[in-house]
N, C-alpha and C positions, 0 to 999 in steps of 0.2 A: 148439515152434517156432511153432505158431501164434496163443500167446498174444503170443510177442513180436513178430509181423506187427500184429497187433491193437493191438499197443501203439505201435509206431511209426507204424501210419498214422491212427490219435489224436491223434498227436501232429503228425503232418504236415495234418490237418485243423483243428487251432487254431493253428498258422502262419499258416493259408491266413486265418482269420480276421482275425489281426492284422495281415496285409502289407492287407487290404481297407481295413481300418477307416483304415489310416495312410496309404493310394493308394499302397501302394509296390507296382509289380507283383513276380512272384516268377520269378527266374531261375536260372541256373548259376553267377552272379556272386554273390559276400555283400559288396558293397562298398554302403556305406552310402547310400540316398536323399535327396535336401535334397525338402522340402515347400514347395510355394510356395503363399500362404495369400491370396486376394483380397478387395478391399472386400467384393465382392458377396456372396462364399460363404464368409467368413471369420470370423474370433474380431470381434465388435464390429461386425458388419457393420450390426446392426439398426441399433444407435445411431449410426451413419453413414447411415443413411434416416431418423431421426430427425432429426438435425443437420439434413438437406438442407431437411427441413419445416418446422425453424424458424425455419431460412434465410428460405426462402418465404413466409412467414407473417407473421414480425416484422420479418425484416430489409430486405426489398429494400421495402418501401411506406415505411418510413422512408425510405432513402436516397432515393425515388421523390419524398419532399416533401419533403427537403434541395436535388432539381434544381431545383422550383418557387421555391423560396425562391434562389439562386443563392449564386453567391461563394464564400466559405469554407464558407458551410455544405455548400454541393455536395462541394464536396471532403473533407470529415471526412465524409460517406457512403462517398466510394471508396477513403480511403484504412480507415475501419470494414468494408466489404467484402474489402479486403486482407487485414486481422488473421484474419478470422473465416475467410477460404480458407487460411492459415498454420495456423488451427486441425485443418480438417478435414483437412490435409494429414499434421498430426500424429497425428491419430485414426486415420485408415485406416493410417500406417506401423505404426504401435503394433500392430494387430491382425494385423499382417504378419510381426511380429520379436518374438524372444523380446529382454524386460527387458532392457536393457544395464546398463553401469555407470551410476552418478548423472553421470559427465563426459562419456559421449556424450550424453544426456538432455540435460544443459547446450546441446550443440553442436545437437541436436534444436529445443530450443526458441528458438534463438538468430532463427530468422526470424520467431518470434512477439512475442518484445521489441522487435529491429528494427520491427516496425508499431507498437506500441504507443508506442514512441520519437516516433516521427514523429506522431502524432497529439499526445503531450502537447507537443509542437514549435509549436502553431502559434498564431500570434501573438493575445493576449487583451486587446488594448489598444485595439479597434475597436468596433464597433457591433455585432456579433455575437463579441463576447470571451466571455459567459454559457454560448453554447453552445459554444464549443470546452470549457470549463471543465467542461460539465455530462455530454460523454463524455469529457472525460482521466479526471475525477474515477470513471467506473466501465469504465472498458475492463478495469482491471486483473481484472477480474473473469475474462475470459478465460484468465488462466495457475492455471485450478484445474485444467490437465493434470497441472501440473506434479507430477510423485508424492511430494514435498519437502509437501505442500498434503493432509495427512490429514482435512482434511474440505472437500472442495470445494463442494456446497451452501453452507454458511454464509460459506464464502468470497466464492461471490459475492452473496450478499444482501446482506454489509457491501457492498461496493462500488456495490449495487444503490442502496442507503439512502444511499451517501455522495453520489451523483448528485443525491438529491431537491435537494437544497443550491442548487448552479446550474438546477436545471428549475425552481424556483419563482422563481427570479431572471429567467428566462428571460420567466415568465409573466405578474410584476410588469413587466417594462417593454414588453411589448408587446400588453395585454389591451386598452388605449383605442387602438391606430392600426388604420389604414385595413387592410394585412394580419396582422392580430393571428390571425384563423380559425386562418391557416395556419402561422402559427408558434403556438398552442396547440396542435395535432395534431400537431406535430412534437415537441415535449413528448410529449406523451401518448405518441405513439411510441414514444420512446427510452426511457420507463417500462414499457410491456408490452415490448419487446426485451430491457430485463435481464431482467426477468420472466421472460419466454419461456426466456432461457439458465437459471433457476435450476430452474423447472420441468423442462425437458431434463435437466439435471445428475440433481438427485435423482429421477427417473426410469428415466437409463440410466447415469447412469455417478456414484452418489451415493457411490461406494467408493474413484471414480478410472477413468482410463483404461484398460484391457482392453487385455494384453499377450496372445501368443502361444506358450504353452512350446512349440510343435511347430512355431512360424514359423523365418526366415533369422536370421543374425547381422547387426546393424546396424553398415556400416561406420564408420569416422569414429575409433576411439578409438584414442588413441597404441600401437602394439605396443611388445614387450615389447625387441626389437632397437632402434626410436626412441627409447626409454627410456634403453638403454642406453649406444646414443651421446651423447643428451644426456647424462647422468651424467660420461662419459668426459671431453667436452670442459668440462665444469665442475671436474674434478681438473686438469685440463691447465691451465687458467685460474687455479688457486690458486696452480699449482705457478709460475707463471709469474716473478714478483719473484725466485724463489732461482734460476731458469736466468740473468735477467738480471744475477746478483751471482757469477756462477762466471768472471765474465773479468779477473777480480785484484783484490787486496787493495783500491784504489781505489774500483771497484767496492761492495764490500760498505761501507765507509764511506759512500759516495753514497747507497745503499740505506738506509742506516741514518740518516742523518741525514732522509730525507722521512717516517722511521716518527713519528708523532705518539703521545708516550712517556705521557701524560695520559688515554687511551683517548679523546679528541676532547673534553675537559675544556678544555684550553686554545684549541681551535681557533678561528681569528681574532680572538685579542685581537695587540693590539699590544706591542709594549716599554713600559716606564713609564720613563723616563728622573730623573735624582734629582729636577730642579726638579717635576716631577710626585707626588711621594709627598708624603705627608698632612703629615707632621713639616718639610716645607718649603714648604708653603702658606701666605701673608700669614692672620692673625689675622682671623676674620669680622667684621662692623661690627656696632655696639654694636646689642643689640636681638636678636641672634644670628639662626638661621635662622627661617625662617618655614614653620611646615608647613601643607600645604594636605592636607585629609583628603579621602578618597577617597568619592563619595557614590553609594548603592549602586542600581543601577537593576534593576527587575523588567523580565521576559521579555526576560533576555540570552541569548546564545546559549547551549544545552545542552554540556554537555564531555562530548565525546569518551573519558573517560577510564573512565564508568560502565556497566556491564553490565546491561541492561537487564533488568527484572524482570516477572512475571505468573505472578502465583501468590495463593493465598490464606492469610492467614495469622492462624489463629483466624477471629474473626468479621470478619476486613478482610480485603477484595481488595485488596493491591497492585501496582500498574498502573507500572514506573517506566522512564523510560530511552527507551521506543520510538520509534523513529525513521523516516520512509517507510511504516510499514506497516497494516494492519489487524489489529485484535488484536478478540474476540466472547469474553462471558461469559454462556454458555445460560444459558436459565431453568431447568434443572434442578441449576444451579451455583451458584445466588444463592438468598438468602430476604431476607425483611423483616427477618430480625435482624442480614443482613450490609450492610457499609458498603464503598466502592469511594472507595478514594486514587489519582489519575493524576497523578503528579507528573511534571518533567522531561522531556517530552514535544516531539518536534518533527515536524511534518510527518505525524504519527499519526491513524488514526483507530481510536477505543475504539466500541465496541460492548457496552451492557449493557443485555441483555433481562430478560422478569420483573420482579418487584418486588424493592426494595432500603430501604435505613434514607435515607440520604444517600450524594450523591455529590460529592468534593472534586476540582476540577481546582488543580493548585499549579502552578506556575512553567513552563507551557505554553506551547508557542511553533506558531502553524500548525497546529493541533491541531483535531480535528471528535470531536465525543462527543454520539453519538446511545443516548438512553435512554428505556424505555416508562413506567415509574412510580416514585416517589418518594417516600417516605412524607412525610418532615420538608424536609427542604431541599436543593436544587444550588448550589455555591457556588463562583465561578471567580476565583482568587485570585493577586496578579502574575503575569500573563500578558499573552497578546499576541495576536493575529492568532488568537482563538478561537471556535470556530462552537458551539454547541447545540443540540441536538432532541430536544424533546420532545415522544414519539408519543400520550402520554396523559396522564399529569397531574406538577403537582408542586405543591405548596402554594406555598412561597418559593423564587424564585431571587435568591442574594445574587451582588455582582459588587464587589471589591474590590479596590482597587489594580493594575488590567488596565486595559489600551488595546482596542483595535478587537474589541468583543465582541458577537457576533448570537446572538440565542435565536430560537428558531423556535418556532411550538405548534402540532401537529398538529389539533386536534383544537379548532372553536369553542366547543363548546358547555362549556369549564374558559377559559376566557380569562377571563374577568372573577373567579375564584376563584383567580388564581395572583397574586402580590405579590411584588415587586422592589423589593430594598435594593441601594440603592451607595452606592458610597464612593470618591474619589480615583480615580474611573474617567472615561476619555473615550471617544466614538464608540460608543458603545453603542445597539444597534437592539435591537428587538421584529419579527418579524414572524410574520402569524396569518389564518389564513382570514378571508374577510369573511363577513360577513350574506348578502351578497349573492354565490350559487355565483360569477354569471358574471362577475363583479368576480375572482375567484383570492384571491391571497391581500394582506392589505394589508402595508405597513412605517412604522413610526413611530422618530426617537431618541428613547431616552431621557434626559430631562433631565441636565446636566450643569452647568448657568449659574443662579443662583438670585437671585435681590435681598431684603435685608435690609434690616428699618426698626425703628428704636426707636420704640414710640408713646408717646402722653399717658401712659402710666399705666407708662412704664417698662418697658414688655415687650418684646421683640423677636420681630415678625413678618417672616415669610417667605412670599415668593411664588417661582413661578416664571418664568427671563426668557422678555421678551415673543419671543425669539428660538423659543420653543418650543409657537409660540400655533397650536392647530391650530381 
């Protein structure tokens, strides 16, 4: 008897432990405790004192010289202060609740897109259009909560790096006026603020946002009873045409004649009456028809119909399809003996770090492809509306049969060792550090207009027009 005294209150003594560890106190009741789990003292709590610091640090002295500068810009700081409290709001719930399903999650992040909306909302056709451009282009950096987002660090570097685009725009048109100071420092800003969030990311949350298995359940997602009525009233809805056909024979013939018998094959042609068919048509005039061929234009819009590709295959990366988004190929993914094709591309930004052989953009539309090294060549090929960067070198960038194409070169001191061919191209810019730090960065087009002369000796020389005399 005494062994099993001994045994039971062993056993009643690691209870006592486990009801401590979980705050549940222990009573006469066995009904179950809910845990309620706070910023302060919770799963995720540090990285929600970290958030606040980076808050403090990067974000509010930005916004501080967006007031100085006034206008728009004042306001893409408060409505950037919105997103970023949409964030922490989702940070600390997350540490509060256990994982939901991915459709609450959706319903979660829904007031973080909301800001994000609003901010790429706002009008880019004024005098500070650069900088709305220069945080649309990396706000999205913000939704690497989203647990859809397996690697949230690189997530937002892309976003980080696709910003430089409009800050160096920013910086070229305001480096010679009267308040140039203060709109460089506001650049510089909104460059250590992504900064700041990539740093914070892989820091404290480089795996993702910190859920709670021992937090509350997160309301919000349709139960299993709203499921069911909607369901119900969807059979109801089907069934509906054969309740309407059950009040006589009449009926079911009315019914049946709106069924369109063709599966919507036929739907909205007309009748063809006889003088309309072909065998009653007056004889063509002599010469017969005249076909006009159809002539094929580069950087049309992408279709719809293709499923986007990112994958490597053999010694090629291909890149195809992407549309709206950010796509990164680490340097631990690439070598110099692979080659990267981005064909089909709309609205896309490609990301390829490390070294590589060559990289092909093809039939791109809206597209940003930012890359660190290249052995042989970058070459951007019917296209449209496409940006470039590059962080460190490339021998030749070719530019062929593309409209509105800008290269960027990070780096001065390879500018004079990088060579550009084109061909059947317009509106194509260079832009590139100057000599001079506090000059930023300069922009040149490239030639497009050339004048041709046959000389004495029957040769034919070429200049270029005086339209391009710097």
């Amino acid at each position: 008897m005494a062994n099993v005294e001994n045994f039971l209150q062993e056993i009643t003594n690691r209870l006592d432990v486990v009801e401590s560890r979980l705050g549940i106190k222990g009573g006469d009741s066995p009904s179950v405790k809910t845990v309620t789990v706070t910023a302060g003292d919770g799963i995720g709590s540090e990285a929600v004192s970290a958030f606040d610091d980076y808050v403090r640090a990067k974000v509010d002295p930005f916004v501080e010289t967006g007031i100085k500068i006034g206008g728009k810009v004042a306001e893409l700081g408060t409505a950037l202060q919105e997103s970023l409290s949409a964030v922490r709001t989702f940070i600390v719930t997350a540490g509060q609740s256990k994982k939901p399903t991915q459709e609450t999650i959706d319903a979660m992040l829904k007031p973080i897109t909301e800001k994000i909306l609003v901010i790429q909302a706002f009008d880019t056709r004024d005098a500070f259009g650069n900088h709305a451009k220069a945080l649309s282009e990396g706000i999205g950096s913000i939704m690497y909560v989203n647990p859809l987002i397996q690697t949230p660090a690189p997530h937002v570097e892309a976003f980080k790096d696709a910003a430089v685009f409009w800050i160096n725009k920013v910086r070229k048109d305001y480096k010679e006026r009267a308040d140039g100071n203060l709109h460089m420092e506001w650049c510089k800003q909104l460059n250590d603020m992504f900064q700041g969030l990539y740093d914070f990311v892989k820091a404290y949350q480089k795996m993702g946002v910190q859920w709670n298995p021992q937090g509350k359940v997160v309301t919000g997602a349709p139960t299993t009873a709203q499921a069911a009525a909607k369901e119900t009233k969807k059979e109801e809805t089907s069934k509906a045409p054969v309740a309407a056909a059950t009040g006589g024979i009449s009926n079911v013939f009315a019914e049946l004649s709106k069924i369109d018998q063709s599966s919507g094959k036929t739907a909205g042609l007309r009748h063809v009456t006889k003088d309309m068919k072909s065998k009653n048509l007056p004889p063509p005039k002599e010469g017969g028809v005249k076909k006009t061929g159809l002539k094929k234009k580069f950087g049309s819009s992408i279709s719809t119909t293709h499923n986007p590709v990112f994958e490597i295959r053999g010694p090629k990366w291909q890149v195809d399809y992407q549309k709206d988004c950010v796509k990164t190929i680490e340097a631990d993914q690439i070598s110099i003996k692979n080659t990267v094709y981005i064909h089909g591309c709309e609205g896309a930004t490609i990301v390829v770090k490390g070294k590589c052989n060559t990289i092909t953009v093809d039939a791109c539309k809206k597209t940003q492809v930012v890359f660190e090294t290249v052995l042989a060549t970058c070459e951007i090929v019917n296209s449209k509306s496409v940006k470039v960067q590059c962080n460190v070198n490339s021998p030749t960038i070719s530019i062929d049969k593309s409209d509105g194409v800008t290269v960027y070169i990070m780096k001065r001191d390879v500018v004079k060792e990088i060579k550009f061919v084109t061909a059947k191209s317009s509106e194509m810019n260079v832009s590139y550090p100057s000599a001079n730090e506090d000059e930023g960065f300069l922009e040149h087009a490239l030639p497009e207009q050339f004048v041709h002369q046959i000389g004495s000796e029957d040769n034919v020389s070429t200049q270029v027009s005086d339209l391009y005399g710097h």
